[in-house]
C-alpha positions in Angstrom: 28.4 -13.8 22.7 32.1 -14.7 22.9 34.3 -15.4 20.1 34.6 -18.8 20.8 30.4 -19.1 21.1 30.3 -17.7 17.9 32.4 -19.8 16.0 31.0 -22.5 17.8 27.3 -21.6 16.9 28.1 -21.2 13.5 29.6 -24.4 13.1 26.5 -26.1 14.8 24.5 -24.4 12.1 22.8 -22.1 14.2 22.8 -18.1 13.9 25.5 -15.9 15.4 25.5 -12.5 16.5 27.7 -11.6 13.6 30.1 -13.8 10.5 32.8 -14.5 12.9 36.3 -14.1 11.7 39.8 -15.7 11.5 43.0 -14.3 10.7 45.9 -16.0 11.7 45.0 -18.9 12.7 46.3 -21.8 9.6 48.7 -21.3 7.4 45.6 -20.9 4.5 43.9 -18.1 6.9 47.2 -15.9 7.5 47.9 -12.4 6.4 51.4 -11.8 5.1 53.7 -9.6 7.6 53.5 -6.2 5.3 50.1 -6.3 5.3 50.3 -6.9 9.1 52.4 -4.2 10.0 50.1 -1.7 7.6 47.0 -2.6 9.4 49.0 -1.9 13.1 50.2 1.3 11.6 46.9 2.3 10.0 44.6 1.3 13.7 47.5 3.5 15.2 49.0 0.0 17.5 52.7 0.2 19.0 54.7 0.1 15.7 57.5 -2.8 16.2 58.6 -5.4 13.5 56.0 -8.0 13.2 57.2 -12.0 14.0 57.3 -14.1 10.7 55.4 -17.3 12.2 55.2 -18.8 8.9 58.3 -18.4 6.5 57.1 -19.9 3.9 54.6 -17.6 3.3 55.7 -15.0 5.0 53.0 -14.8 7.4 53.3 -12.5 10.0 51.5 -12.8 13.6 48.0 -11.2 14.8 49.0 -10.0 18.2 46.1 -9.3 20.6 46.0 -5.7 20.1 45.5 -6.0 16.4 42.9 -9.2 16.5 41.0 -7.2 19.4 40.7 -4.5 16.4 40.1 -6.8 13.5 37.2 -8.3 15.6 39.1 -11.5 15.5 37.2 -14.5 16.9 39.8 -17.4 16.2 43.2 -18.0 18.2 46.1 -20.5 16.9 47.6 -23.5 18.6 50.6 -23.8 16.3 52.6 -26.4 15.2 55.7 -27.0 16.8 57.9 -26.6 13.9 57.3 -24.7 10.4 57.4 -26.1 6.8 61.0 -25.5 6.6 61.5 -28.0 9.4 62.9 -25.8 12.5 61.3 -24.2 15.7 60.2 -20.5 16.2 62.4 -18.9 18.7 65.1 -17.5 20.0 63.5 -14.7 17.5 66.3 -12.6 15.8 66.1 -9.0 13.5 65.8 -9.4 9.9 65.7 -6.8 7.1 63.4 -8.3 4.1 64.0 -7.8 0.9 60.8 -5.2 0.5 63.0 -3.2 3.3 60.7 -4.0 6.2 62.3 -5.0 9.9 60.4 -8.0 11.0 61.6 -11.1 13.6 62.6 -14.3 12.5 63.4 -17.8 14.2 67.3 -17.7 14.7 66.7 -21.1 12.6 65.7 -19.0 9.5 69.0 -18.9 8.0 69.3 -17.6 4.4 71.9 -16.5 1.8 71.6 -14.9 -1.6 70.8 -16.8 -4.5 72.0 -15.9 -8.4 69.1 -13.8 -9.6 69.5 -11.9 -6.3 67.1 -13.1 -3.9 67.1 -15.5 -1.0 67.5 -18.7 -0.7 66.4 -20.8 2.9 67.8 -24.1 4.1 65.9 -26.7 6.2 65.8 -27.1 9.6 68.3 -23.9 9.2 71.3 -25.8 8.4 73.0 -24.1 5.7 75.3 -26.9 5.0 72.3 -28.7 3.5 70.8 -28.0 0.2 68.3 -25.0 0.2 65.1 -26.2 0.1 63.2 -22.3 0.0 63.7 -19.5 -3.1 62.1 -16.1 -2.4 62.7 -14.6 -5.9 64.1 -11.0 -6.5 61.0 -8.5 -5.8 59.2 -12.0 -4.4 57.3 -11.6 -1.0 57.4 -15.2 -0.1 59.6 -18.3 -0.5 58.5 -20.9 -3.8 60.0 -24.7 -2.4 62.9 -26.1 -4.5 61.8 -29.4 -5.7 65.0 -32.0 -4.4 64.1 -35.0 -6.7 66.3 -37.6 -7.7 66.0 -39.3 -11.2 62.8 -42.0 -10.5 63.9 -45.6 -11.0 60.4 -47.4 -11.0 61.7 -51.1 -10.0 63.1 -49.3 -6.9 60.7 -47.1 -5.8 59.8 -47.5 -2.2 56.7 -46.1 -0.4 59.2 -45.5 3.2 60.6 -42.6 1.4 57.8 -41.0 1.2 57.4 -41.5 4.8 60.1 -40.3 6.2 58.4 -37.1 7.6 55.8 -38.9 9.6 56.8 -40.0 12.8 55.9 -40.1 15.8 55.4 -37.2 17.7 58.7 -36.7 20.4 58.4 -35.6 24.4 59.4 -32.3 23.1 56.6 -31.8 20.6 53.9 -33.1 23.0 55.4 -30.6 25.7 55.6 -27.8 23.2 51.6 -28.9 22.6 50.9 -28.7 26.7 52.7 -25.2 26.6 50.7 -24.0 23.9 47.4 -25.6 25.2 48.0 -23.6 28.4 48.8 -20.4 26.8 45.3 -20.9 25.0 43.5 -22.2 27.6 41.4 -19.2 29.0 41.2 -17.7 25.7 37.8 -16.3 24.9 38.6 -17.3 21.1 37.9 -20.4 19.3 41.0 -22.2 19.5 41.8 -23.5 16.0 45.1 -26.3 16.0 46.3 -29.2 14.2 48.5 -32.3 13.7 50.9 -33.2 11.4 50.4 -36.3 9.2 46.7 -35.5 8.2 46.8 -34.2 5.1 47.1 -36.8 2.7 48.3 -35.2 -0.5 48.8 -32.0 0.4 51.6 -30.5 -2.7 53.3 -27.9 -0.4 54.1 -30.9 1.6 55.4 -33.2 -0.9 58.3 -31.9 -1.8 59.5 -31.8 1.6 60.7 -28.2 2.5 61.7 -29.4 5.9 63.7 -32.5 5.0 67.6 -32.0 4.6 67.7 -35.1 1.5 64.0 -35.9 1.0 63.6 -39.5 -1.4 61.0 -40.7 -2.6 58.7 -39.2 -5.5 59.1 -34.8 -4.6 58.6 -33.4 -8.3 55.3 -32.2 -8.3 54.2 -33.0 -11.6 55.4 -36.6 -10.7 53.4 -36.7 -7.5 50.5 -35.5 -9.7 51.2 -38.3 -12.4 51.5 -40.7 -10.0 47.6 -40.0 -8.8 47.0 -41.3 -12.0 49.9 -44.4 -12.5 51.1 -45.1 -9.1 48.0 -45.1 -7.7 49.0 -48.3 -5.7 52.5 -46.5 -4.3 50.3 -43.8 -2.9 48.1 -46.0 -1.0 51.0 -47.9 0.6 52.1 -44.2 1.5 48.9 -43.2 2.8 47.6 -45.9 4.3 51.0 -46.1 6.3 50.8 -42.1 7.1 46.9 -43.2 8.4 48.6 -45.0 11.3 51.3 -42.9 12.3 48.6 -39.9 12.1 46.0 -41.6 14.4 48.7 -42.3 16.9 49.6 -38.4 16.9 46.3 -37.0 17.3 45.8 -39.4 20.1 48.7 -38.6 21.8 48.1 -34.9 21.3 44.3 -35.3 22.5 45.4 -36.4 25.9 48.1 -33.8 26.4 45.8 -30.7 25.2 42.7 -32.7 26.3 39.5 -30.5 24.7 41.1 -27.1 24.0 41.0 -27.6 20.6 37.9 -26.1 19.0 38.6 -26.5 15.3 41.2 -29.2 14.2 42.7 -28.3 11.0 43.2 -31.3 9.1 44.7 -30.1 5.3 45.3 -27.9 2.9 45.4 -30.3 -0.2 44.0 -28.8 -3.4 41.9 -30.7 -5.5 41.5 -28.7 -8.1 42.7 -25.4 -10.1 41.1 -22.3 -9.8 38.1 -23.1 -12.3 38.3 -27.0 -12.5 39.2 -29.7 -10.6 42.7 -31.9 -10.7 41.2 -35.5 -10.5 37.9 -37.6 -11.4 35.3 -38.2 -8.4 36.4 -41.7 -8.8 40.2 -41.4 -8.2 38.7 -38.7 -5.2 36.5 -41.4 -3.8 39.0 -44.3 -4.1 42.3 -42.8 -3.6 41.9 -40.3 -0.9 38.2 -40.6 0.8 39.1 -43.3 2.9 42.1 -41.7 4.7 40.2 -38.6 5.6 36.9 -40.6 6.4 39.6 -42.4 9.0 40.9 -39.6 10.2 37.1 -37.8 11.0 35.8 -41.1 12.2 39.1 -40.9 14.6 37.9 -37.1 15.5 33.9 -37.8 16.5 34.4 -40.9 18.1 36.9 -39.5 20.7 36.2 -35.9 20.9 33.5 -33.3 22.3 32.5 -33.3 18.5 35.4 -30.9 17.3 34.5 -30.1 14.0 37.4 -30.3 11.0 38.8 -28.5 9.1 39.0 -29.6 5.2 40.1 -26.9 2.8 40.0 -27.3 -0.9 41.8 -24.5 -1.3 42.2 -22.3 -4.6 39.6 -24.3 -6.1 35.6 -25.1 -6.9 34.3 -27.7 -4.5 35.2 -31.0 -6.1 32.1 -32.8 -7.0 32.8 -35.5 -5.0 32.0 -32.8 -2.2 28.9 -33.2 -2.3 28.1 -37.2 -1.7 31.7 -38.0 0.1 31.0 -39.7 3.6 33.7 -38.4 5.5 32.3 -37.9 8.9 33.1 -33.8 7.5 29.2 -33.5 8.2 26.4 -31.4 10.8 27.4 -30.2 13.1 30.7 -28.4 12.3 31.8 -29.0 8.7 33.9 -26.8 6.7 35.4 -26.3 3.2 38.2 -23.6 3.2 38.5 -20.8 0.3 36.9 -21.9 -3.2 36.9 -19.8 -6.3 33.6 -19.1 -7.5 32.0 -19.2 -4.1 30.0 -15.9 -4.6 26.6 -14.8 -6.1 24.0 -17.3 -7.1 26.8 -19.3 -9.2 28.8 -20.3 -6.6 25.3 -20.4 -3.8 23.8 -23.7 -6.7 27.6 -25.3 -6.6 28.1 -25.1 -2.6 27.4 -28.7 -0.8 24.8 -27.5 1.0 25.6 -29.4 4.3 28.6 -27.3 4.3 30.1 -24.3 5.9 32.1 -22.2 4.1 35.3 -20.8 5.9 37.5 -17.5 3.7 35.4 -17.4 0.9 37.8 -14.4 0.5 37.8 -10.7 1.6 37.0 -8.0 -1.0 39.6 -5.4 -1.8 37.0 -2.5 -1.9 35.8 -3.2 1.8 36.1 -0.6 4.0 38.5 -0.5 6.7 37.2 -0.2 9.8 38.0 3.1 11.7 38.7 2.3 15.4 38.8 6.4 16.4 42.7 6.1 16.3 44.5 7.8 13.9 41.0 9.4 12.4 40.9 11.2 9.0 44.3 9.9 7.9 43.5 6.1 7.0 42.7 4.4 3.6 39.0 4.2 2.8 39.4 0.4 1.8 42.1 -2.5 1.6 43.1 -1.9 -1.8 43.7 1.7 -0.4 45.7 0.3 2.0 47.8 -3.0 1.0 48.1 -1.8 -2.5 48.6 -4.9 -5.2 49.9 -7.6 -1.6 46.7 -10.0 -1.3 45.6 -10.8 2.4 45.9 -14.5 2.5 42.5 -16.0 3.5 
């Protein structure tokens, strides 16, 4: 069974060879560039600095060596720019602050901030405010929050649309390049498109945006669920458009190389509760991602969707919602609590679960290379840095 029959069968409901795996390929499913380069020392893989495809997090690319290792059974179609707004390439040497070499988009332009760590500007311009603020001793950038004081009587729902767009020539072509890179993969091909995650809070504040406007504090965003609930339906309803158009124009320049189509990492809830009622759920936010499914099983080969709720408990609202995230190939990404007969009475049964999480006292894998001088497990061998699953 190939990689991409297995993470097919498994979202079809039907029994695979083996729990396939995915490392690398969403910005929820990445493993941070350390821990990257300790696992390609520790299999005993050419030792060169690792490409940071995801700044924010610092997420640093599974190359084919290290996925063929890792039993890896997913491959990413990324997007064509990152949070912070600019493209990868033209990759350039950087020394992070941790003291590991690694390669960076010649966009990724930082300088140091006051307490002595970094701060990153959008779309790499550093005459722009810095929208990105690694810490001292951080290992990954926290997002400034740009927010101008709120005047209610002028608040305007374009401003919060000023990142969705349509896509440009340049973004579909960077989509066909990709598509053809991808296309004789043997791996489940897991992609997205920007503009479908309604709500998403790393998103709000705008990271990539140079002079974002609109509501960008995120305990205003969060208020506003509960106060403004009519702005945020001009916003998302709007975004609904603009999204649909995307994924159509993406669909016919990729055409069905898409297995899995990532569709959002908003969080709807904290790590033991959730952040909003089933009724704001159902009326605020249901109806955008119902659209956006509908969009996906009416004019697809059934590509299932990705729909993480990320750091939390499945809302309740998970388990009656009618959003098209149903049999075959539905997916909830990452929820606390997820294990042992708990987490097996909360989990909507018609679900699939995608990183429950990995455990730190696993074993690693021994692939002959480098025998008798490896960790036992990942604690052992990441020490306190978390693989990001």
């Amino acid at each position: 069974m190939t990689s991409k029959e297995r993470v097919r069968s498994t979202l079809n409901h039907r029994a695979p060879d083996r729990v396939p795996i995915d490392f690398g390929s969403t910005a929820v499913t990445g493993m941070h560039v350390s821990c990257v380069a300790g696992l390609r020392s520790h299999y005993g893989l050419e030792e060169h600095p690792v490409k940071v495809w995801e700044p924010y997090q610092m997420l640093g690319e599974i190359e084919e060596d290290l996925a063929d290792v890792l039993g890896v059974d997913t491959a990413a179609l990324p997007a064509p720019k990152t949070i912070f707004g600019f493209r990868n390439e033209n990759w350039k040497t950087f020394r992070a602050p941790w003291g590991q070499e690694v390669l960076v988009s010649e966009h990724f332009r930082t300088t140091g901030a006051t307490d002595g760590g970094l701060l990153l500007y959008p779309e790499g311009d550093l005459e722009a405010e810095p929208s990105g603020h690694m810490p001292a001793g951080g290992y990954f950038f926290d997002t400034i929050i740009r927010q101008d004081p709120i005047d209610e009587d002028a608040l305007d729902p374009e401003d919060n649309l000023e990142e969705f767009k349509p896509l440009s020539e340049a973004d579909l072509q960077h989509y066909r390049d990709q598509a053809g890179r991808l296309a004789s993969t043997h791996r489940a091909v897991v992609g997205g498109v920007g503009g479908t995650a309604f709500g998403d809070i790393a998103l709000v504040p705008a990271p990539f945006l140079k002079k974002p406007r609109g509501i960008r504090d995120i305990e205003e965003w969060y208020i506003s669920t509960a106060v403004r609930q009519d702005y945020l339906h001009e916003v998302f309803s709007r975004q609904l458009v603009i999204a649909l158009e995307n994924l159509q124009r993406v669909h016919e320049a990729v055409g069905e190389v898409i297995d899995v189509l990532f569709v959002c990492g908003t969080d709807f809830g904290t790590q033991a509760s959730t952040f909003c009622s089933t009724t704001t759920f159902d009326s605020l936010y249901a109806p955008y991602y119902r659209a956006i499914n509908e969009w996906v099983h009416t004019n697809t080969n059934g590509r299932p969707s990705l729909f993480p709720a990320e750091r939390s408990p499945p809302h309740p609202a998970f388990h009656r919602m009618r959003l098209r995230y149903r049999e075959p190939g539905s997916m909830l990404c990452g929820w606390h609590g997820s294990g042992g007969a708990e987490g097996e009475t909360r989990r909507p049964h018609r679900f699939l679960g995608w990183g429950r999480g990995y455990p730190e006292d696993a074993p690693v894998r021994d692939s002959g290379r480098g025998q008798g001088r490896g960790p036992a497990t990942l604690r052992d061998l990441l020490g306190p840095r978390r693989i990001c699953l």
